[in-house]
C-alpha positions in Angstrom: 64.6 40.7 312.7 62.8 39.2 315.7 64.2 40.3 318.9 64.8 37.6 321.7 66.0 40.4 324.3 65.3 43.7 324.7 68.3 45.8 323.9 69.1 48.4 326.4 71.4 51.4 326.0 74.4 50.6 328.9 75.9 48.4 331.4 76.2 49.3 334.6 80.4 49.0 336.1 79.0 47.3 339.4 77.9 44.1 336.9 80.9 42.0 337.7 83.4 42.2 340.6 86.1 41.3 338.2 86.0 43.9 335.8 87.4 47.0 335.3 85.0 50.0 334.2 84.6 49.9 330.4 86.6 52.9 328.8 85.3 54.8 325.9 87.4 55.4 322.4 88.5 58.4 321.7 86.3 58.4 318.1 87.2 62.0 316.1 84.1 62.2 313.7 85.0 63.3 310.3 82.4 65.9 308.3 81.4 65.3 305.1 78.1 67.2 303.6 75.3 64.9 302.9 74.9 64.0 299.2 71.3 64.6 299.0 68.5 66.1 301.5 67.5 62.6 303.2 65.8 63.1 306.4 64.9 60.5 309.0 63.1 60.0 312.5 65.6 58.0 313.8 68.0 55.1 312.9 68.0 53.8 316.2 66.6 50.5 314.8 70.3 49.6 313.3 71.6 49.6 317.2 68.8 47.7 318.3 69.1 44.9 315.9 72.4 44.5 316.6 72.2 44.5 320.7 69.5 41.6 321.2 70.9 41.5 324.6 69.8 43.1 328.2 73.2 43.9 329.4 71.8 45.3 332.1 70.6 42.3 333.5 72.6 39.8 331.8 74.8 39.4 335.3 71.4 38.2 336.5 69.9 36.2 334.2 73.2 34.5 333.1 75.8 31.9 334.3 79.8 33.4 333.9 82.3 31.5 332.3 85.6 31.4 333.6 89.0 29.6 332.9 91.0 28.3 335.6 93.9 30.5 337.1 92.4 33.3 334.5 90.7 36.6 336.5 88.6 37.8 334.3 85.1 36.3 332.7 85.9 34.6 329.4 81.9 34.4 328.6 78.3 34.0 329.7 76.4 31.8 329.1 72.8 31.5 328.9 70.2 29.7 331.7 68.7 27.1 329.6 72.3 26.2 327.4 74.2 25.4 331.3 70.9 23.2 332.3 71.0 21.3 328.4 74.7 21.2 328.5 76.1 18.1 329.6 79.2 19.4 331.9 81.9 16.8 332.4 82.4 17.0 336.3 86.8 15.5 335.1 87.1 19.2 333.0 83.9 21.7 334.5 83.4 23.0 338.1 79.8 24.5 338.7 79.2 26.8 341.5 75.7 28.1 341.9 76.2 28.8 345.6 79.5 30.8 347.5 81.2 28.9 350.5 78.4 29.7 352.9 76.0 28.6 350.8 73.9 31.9 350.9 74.9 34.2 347.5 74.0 32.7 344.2 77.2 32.6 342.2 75.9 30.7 338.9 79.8 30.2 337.4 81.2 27.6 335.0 84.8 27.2 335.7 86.9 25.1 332.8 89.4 23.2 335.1 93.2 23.3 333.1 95.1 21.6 336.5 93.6 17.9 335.3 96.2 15.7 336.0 97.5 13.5 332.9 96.7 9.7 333.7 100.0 8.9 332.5 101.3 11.8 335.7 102.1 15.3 335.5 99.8 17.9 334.7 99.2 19.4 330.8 99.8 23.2 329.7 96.6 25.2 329.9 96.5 25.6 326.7 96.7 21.7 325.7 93.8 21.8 328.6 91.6 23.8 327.5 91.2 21.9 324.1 90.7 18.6 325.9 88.5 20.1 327.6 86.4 21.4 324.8 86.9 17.8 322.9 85.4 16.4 325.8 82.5 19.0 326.0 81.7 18.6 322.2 82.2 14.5 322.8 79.4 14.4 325.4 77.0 16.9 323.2 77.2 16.4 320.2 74.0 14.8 320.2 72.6 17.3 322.3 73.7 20.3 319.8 73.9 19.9 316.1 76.4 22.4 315.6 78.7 20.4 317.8 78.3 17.0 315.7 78.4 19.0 312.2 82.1 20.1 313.6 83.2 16.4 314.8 81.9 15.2 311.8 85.0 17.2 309.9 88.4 16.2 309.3 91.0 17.9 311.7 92.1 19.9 309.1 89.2 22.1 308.4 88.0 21.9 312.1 87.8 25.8 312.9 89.3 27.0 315.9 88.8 31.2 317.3 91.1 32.6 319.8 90.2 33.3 323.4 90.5 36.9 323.8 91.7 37.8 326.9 94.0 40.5 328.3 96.9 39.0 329.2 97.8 38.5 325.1 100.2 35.2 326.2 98.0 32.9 327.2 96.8 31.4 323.9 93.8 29.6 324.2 91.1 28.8 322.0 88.0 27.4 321.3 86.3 25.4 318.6 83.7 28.2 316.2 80.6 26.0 317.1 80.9 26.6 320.9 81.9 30.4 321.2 78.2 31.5 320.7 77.0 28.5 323.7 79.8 30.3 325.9 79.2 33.5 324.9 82.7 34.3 324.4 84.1 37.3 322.7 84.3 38.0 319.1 86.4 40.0 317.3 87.0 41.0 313.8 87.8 43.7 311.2 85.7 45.6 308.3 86.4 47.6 305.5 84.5 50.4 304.2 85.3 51.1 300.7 84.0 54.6 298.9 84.4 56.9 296.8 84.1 60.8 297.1 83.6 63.5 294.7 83.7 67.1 294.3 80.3 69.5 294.5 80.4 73.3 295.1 84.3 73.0 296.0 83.2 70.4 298.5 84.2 67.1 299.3 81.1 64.8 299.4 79.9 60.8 300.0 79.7 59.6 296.2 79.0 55.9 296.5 80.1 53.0 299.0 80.5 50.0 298.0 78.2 46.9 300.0 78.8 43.2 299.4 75.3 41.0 298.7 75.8 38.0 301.0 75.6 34.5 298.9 71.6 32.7 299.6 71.6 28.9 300.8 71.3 26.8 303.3 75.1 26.8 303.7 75.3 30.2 304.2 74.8 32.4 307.3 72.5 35.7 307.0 71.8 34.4 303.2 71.1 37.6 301.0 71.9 40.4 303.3 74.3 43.0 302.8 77.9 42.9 304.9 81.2 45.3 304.0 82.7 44.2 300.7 86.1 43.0 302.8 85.1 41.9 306.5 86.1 38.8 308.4 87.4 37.2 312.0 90.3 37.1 313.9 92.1 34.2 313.2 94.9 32.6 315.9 97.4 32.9 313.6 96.9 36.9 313.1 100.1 38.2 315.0 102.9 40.0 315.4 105.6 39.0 318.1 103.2 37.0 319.5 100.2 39.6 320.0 97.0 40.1 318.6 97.2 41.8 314.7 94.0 43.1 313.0 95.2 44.7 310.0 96.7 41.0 309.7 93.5 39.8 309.7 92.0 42.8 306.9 95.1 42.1 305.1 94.4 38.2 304.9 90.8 38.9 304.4 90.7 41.9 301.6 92.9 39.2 299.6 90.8 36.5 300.1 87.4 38.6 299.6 87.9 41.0 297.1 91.3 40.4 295.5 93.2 43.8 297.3 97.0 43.5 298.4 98.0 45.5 301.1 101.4 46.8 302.3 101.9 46.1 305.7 104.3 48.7 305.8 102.7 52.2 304.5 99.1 50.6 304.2 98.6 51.5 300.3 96.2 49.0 298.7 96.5 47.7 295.3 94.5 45.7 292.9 95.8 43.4 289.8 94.3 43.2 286.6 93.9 39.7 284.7 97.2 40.2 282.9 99.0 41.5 286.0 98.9 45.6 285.8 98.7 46.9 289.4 96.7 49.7 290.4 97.1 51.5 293.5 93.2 52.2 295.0 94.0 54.4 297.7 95.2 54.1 301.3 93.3 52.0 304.2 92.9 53.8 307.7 91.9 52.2 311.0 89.2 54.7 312.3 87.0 53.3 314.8 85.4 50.1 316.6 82.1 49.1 317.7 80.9 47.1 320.3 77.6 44.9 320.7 76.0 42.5 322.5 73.9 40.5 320.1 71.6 36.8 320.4 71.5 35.8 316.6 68.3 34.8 315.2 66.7 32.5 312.6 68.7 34.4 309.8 72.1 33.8 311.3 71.4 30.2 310.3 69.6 27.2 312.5 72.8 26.0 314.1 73.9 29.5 315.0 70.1 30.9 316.0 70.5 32.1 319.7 74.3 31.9 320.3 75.2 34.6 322.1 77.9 37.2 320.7 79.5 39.8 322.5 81.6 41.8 319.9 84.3 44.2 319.1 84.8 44.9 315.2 87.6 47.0 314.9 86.4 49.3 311.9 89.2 50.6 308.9 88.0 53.0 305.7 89.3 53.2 302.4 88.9 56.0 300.1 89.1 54.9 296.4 91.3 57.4 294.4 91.1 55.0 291.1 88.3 56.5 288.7 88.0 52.9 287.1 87.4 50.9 290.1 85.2 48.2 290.1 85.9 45.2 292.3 84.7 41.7 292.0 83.6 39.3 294.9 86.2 36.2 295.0 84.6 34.1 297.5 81.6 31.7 297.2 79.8 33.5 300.0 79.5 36.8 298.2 77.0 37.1 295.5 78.1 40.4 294.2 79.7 43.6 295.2 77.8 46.9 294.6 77.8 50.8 294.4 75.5 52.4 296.5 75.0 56.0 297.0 73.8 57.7 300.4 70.3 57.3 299.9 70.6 53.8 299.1 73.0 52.9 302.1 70.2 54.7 304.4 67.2 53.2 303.2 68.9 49.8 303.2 70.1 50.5 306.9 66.0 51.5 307.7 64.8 48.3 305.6 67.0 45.4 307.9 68.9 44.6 305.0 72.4 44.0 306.9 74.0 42.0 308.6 73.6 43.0 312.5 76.6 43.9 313.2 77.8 45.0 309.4 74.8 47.5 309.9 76.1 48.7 313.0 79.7 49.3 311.4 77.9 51.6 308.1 76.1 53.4 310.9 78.8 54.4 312.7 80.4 55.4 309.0 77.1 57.7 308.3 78.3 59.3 312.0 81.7 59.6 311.4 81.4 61.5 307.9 78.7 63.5 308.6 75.6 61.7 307.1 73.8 60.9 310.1 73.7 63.7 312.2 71.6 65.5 315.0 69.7 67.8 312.3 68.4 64.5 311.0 68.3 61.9 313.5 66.2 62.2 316.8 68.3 59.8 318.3 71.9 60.9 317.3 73.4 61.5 320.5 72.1 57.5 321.4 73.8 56.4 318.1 76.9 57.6 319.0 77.0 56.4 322.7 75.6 52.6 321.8 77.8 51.9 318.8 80.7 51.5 321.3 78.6 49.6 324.0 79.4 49.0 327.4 80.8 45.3 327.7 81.5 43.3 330.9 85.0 42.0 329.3 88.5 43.4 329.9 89.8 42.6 326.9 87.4 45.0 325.2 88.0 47.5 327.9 91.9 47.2 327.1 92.5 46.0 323.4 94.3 49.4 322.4 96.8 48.3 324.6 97.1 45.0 323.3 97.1 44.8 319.8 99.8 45.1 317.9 100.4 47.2 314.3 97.7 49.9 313.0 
């Protein structure tokens, strides 16, 4: 895939004034002998597709986003997007200069304090959405992903929370525009295997990939993606805080036809005449980080949005011999079995989805398949799956979430 910018391996914690200094996971890797001899140069190449982004630079080349009364940057957003986008001075505050005039500052400020015309002042949250009606009002012939969206009935407009670290705020922002804005995305993947036994050890038999449905309606058309995978959705929570294995719940249901307990995390499949079979146990075991620009296979109303992104990573080890699960959503053209050899060859051929690619990478790590023996790059692998991102939400999301 083309790269727009060139990815780079950290970000420095001097970036922005507002941040706090990005801290690392504490990852344990598992070990799991490799099921054949494969050896490689490098899979660096997965990383790289997946970071399109200088974040070294991108405090320089890049205009912040910010919501009034919130401290922290909610996005960035690209040079030429600010100069195209018509800002509406009633709901936007530009400032490309400080007080003095002398520093550049180059922030976009979304103004919540707007006074009703009717008197009194709306909740932020009510705000922000005018706000964002307004923006996409003004655009919409300006960007086509804007008037595709207005063109849909309220009911299937799709909204994305605002992740920020203060859980209670509850803003969000309409799909189109989070890639214009550069605003955090977050979601959850499942990878599903299975393992078998070889010389009393426990190896990597096959993982199962979804093939992504090919169209015009459909984003990275063909390529390959976690058979369960998906966003966080507003209405993912618990007491009112962020809940990913809501989402992977929701999702694995949707996608593949699984029912999880929320309670004890077993996962069950249903037969057509309603025999349930229990599959095995899911785990949350990692996240990656990224800093991506999507290009011409992300779809031409998505090519260079900006997405800055935390996938928060659970594996599920298939203990049912007979397993073999079926795609249930139009956007998966089939599920399918790979072994090790396959999974690695697919990864070297840019077969996935960025960011799915970067989440089977970091499950080659974690069970032993990628390793320094066989990777001149491994110690880079490990350090740029969980990139360095200028937003404190990703810096604190442990603390945030809620449930495993």
């Amino acid at each position: 895939m083309a790269s727009t910018l060139a990815a780079q391996p950290s970000f420095p914690a001097t970036a922005s004034p507002r941040q706090r200094p990005f801290l690392l996971s504490d990852l344990i890797y598992q070990k799991h002998p490799s099921t054949a001899a494969v050896t490689m140069d490098t899979m660096y190449g997965v990383i790289e597709r997946g970071n399109k982004i200088d974040i070294r630079n991108v405090h320089k080349n890049m205009w912040k986003f910010y919501i009034e009364d919130v401290n922290e940057v909610v996005g960035f957003v690209r040079d030429d997007i600010q100069k195209q986008m018509n800002w509406g001075p009633r709901f936007f505050h530009i400032q490309d200069k400080d007080a003095g005039g002398e520093y550049d500052m180059r922030e976009i400020t979304l103004m919540t304090s707007i006074p009703r015309f009717e008197g009194g002042k709306y909740p932020p949250a009510e705000a922000c959405q005018n706000a964002f009606m307004q923006l996409f009002s003004d655009n919409r012939t300006r960007f086509p992903c804007m008037d595709r969206w207005l063109s849909k009935d309220d009911s299937v407009r799709e909204f994305a929370p605002i992740h920020l670290s203060d859980p209670g705020r509850g803003f969000s922002i309409p799909l189109p525009v989070r890639g214009l804005l550069g605003v955090v995305t977050v979601g959850v993947h499942l990878n599903v295997y299975r393992v078998k036994q070889e010389g009393g050890k426990e190896i990597i038999d096959c993982i199962w990939v979804s093939h992504r449905a090919t169209g015009p309606d459909f984003s990275y058309p063909g390529m390959l993606d976690q058979i369960v995978a998906g966003g966080v959705d507003c209405r993912d929570e618990i007491d009112g805080r962020l809940a990913p294995c809501k989402t992977l719940i929701r999702e694995a249901r949707e996608e593949a036809g699984f029912t999880i307990n929320l309670e004890n995390r077993q996962v069950f499949c249903s037969d057509d005449v309603g025999n349930t079979t229990l599959l095995g146990t899911v785990e949350r075991v990692s996240e990656v980080t990224f800093y991506d620009c999507k290009d011409s296979s992300a779809g031409d109303l998505n090519k260079n949005h900006l997405e800055p992104g935390l996938r928060i990573v659970y594996d599920l080890k298939i203990i049912e011999p007979s397993f073999n699960p079926q795609g249930k959503e139009p956007g998966i053209e089939r599920f399918e079995a790979m072994d090790v050899p396959q999974v690695i060859e697919s990864l070297k051929a840019d077969r996935w989805k960025p960011n799915c690619g970067l989440v089977m990478l970091d499950f080659m790590v974690r069970h032993g398949l990628v390793t320094k023996a066989n990777d001149s790059r491994f110690n880079d692998i490990k350090r740029d799956l969980r990139r360095l991102l200028p937003f404190q939400f990703i810096t604190e999301y442990k603390n945030i979430i809620k449930g495993w």
